[in-house]
C-alpha positions as CSV (number, residue, x, y, z in Angstrom):
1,X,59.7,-94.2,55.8
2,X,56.8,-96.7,57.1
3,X,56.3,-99.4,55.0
4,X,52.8,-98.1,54.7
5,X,53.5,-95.2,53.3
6,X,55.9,-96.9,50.9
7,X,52.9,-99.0,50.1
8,X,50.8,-96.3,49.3
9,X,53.1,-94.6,47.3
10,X,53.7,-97.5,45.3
11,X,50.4,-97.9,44.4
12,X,50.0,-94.2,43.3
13,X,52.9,-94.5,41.2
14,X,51.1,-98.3,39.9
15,X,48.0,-96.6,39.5
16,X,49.6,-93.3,37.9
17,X,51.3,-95.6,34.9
18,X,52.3,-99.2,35.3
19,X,55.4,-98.9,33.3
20,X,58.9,-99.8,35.0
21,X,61.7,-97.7,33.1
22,X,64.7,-100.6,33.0
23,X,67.9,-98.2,32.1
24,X,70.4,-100.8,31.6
25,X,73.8,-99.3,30.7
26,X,73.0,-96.0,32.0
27,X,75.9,-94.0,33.0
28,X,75.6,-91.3,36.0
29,X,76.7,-88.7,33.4
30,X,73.3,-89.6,31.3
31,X,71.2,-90.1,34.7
32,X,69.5,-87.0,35.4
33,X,68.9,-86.0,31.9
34,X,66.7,-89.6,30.9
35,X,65.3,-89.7,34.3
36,X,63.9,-86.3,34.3
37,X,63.0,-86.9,30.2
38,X,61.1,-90.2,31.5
39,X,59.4,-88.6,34.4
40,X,57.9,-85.9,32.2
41,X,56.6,-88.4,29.7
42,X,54.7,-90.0,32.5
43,X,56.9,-92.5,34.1
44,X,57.2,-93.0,38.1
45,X,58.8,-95.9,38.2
46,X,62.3,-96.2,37.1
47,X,65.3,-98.9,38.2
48,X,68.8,-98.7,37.1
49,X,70.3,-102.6,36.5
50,X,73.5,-103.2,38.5
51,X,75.5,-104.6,35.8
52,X,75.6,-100.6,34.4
53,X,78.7,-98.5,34.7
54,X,78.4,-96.8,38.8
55,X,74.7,-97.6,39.2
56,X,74.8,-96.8,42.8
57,X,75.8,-93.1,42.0
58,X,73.0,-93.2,38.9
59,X,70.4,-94.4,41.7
60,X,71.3,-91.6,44.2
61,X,71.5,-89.2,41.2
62,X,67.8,-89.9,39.7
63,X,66.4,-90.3,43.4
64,X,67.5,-87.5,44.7
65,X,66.0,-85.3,41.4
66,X,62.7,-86.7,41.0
67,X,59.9,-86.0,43.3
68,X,58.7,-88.5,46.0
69,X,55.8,-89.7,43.7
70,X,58.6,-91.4,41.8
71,X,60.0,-94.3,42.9
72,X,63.5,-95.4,42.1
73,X,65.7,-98.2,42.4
74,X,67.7,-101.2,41.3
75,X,67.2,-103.9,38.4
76,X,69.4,-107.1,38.7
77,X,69.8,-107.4,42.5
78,X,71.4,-110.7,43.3
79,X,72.6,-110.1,47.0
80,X,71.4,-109.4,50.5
81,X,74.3,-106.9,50.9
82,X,73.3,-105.0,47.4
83,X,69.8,-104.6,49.3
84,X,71.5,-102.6,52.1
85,X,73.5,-100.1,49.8
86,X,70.4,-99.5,48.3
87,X,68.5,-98.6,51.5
88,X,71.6,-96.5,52.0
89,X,71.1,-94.2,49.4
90,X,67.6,-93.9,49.7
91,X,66.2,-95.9,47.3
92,X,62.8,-97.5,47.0
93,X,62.5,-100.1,44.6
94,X,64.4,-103.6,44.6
95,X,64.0,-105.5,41.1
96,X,65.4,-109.2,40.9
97,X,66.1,-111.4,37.7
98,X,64.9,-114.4,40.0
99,X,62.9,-115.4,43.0
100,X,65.8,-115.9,45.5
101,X,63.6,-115.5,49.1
102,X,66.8,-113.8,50.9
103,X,67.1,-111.0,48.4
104,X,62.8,-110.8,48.7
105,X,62.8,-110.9,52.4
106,X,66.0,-108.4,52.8
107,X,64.4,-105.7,50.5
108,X,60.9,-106.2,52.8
109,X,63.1,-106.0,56.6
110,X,64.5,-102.3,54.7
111,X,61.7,-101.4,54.0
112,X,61.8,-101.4,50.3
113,X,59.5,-102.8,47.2
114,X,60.2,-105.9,46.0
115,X,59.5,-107.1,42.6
116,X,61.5,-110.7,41.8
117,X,61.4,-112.2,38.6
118,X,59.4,-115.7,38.0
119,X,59.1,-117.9,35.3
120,X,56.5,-120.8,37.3
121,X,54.0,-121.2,39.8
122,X,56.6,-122.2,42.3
123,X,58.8,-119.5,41.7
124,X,55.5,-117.6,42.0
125,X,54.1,-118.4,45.3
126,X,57.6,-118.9,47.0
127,X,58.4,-115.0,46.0
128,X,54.8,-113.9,47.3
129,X,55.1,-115.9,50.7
130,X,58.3,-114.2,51.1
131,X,56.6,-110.9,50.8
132,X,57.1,-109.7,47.0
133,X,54.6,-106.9,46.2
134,X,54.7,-107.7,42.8
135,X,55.8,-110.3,40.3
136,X,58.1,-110.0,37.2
137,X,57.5,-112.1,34.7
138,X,60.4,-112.7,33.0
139,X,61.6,-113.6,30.4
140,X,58.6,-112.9,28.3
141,X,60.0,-114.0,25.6
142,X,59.7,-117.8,27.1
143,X,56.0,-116.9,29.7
144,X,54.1,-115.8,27.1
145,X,50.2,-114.8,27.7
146,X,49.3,-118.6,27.0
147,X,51.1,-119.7,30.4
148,X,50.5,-116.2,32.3
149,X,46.8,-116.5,31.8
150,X,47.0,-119.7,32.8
151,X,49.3,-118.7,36.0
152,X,46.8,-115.9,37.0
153,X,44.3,-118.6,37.5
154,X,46.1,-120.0,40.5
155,X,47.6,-117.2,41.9
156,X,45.8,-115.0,44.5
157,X,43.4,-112.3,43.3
158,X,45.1,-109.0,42.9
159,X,48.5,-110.4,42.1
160,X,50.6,-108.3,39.9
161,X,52.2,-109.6,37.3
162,X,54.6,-107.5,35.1
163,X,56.4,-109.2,31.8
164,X,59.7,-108.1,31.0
165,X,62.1,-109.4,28.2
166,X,60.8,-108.0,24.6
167,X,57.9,-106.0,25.4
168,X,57.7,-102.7,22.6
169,X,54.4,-101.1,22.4
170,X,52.9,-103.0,19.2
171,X,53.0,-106.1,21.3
172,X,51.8,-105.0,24.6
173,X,47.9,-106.1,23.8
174,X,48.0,-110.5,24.2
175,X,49.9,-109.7,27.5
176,X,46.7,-107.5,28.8
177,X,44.2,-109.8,27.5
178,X,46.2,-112.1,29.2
179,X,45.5,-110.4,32.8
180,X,48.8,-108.8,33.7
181,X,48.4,-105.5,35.6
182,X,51.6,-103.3,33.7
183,X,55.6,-104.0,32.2
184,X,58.9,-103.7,32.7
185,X,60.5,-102.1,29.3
186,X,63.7,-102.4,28.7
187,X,66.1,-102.1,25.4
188,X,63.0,-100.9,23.2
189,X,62.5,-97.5,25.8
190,X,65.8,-97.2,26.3
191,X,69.8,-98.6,25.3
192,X,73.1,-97.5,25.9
193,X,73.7,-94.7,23.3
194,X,70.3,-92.9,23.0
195,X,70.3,-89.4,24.2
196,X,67.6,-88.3,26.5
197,X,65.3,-86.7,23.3
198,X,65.3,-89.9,21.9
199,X,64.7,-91.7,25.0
200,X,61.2,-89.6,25.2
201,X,60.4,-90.1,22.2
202,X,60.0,-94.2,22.7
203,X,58.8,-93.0,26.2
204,X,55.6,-90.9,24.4
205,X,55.1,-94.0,22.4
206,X,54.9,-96.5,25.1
207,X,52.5,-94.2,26.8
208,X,50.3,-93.5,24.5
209,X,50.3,-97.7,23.6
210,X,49.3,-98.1,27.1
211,X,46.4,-95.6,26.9
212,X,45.3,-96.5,24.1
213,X,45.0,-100.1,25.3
214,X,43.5,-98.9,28.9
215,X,41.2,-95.8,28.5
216,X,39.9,-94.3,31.2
């Protein structure tokens, strides 16, 4: 696949509902049955950590059920060599904890979407000159909208930011106001446990917190 058509499908799916699906812990036994519950609710983004039981089989799982407007992929990528299993088995998006450049530039020379984590202006422009397509801010829980509105000030127009660490749908609205452009959501959408009912029932709620906050 091009990288522009990559591109282009990531911003459909960023345009669609800026909400990344973080399923750490999933197993592939649970896969296809929270993916498919997340997709319905609205989602087309989803990533699978790599510190969960057999991610690689989960990734392959989800991506080969849901539709191309999804994109799918990994959360807590750490190594060059994790980016090329992940091109392997077909898989779109590469989500980092940090801002390493080698992990950023790998996931770019696959052909893949990049989304590092960043806590600071360096961290920042370093993971955007390497060719991230997006930024996570993480954790939130430290970058709070104070210092993210004051990052977005620096930082070239159009940059998307994304906090992740603690984000549950009642406090979604100082991050917005703040500028970012969507969220990563992890433990409060989804944990280890939940069955896939549940896990659309937190999914509804997130959505509709989103809509509510961004009518169209």
């Amino acid at each position: 696949m091009s990288d522009e058509s990559l591109k282009a499908r990531f911003d459909a799916a960023f345009s669609a509902l800026p909400l990344v699906a973080i399923l750490r812990g999933l197993t592939p036994a649970e896969a296809e049955g929270v993916a498919q519950t997340l997709y319905d609710s609205g989602f087309r983004m989803i990533e699978v950590p790599l510190n969960s039981p057999d991610p690689f089989t989960s990734i392959a799982a989800v991506r080969r059920l849901l539709p191309r407007d999804a994109l799918v992929g990994a959360g807590t990528v750490l190594a060059v060599e994790q980016v090329a299993r992940l091109k392997e088995i077909g898989a779109d998006l590469v989500v980092m904890p940090h801002a390493d450049t080698a992990v950023i530039r790998a996931a770019k020379a696959a052909g893949l979407v990049s989304l590092p984590g960043i806590a600071t202006p360096t961290e920042a422009f370093a993971a955007l000159s390497a060719g991230a397509d997006a930024l996570k801010i993480f954790p939130a829980e430290l970058v709070g909208p104070r210092v993210i509105k004051a990052m977005r000030a620096i930082l070239p127009a159009g940059t998307r930011l994304l906090p992740v660490g603690g984000i549950a749908p009642d406090t979604m609205a100082p991050f917005l106001e703040a500028g970012v452009a969507g969220f990563g959501l992890g433990s409060a959408l989804y944990a280890p446990g939940l069955s896939a009912a549940e896990v659309g029932e937190r999914a509804d709620a997130f959505v509709a917190a989103w809509r509510r906050l961004n009518p169209r």
